[in-house]
N, C-alpha and C positions, 0 to 999 in steps of 0.2 A: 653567513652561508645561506645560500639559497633553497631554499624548502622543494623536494621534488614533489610533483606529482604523479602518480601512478595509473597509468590508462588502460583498459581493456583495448585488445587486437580488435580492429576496425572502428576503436574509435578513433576521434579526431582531437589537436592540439590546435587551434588559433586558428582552426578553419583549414588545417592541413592532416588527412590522414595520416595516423601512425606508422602503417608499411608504406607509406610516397616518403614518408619521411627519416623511417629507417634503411630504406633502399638508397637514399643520395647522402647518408653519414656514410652508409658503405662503400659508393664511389668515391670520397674522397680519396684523393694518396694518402699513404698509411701514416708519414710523417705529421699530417694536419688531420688526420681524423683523431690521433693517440693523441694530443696535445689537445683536441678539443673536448673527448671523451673524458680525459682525465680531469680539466678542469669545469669545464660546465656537465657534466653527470656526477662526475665522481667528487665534485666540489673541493679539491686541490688547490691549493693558493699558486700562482704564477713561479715566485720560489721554490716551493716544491715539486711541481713539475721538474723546473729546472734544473736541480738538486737528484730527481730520478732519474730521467732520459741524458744526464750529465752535457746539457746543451748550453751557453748563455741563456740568461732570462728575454733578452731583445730580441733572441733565436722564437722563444718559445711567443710572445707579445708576436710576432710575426707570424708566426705559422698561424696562429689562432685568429686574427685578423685575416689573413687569406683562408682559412677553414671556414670563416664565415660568411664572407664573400661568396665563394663557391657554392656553400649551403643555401646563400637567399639566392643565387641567381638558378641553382638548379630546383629549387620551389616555387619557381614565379611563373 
């Protein structure tokens, strides 16, 4: 599982402000933001997701691969 870190508002992640960064999670579509949230914040294993939102696991491996695509190109 991957350890979170915990940032104060206005700071920065990897040279990317917190609100640029929570404002383009927000635009994602809901279906690839909940798949991404769930597994990289809420640290979910890809089964469990898929076992919650009752999707295939390829379903979910997919979304989260286009969740993050979306996420670098709208940070760049």
């Amino acid at each position: 599982m991957q350890e979170l870190v915990l940032v104060q508002p206005g700071q920065s992640i990897g040279g990317t402000p917190t609100r640029e960064l929570e404002r383009s999670v927000e635009e994602l579509p809901e279906k690839l933001r909940l798949v991404l949230l769930l597994s990289a914040l809420q640290g979910y294993t890809l089964e469990e997701v898929s076992s919650m939102l009752g999707i295939p696991i390829g379903t979910v491996k997919s979304r989260l691969f286009f969740a993050r695509k979306q996420l670098a190109e709208k940070l760049r």
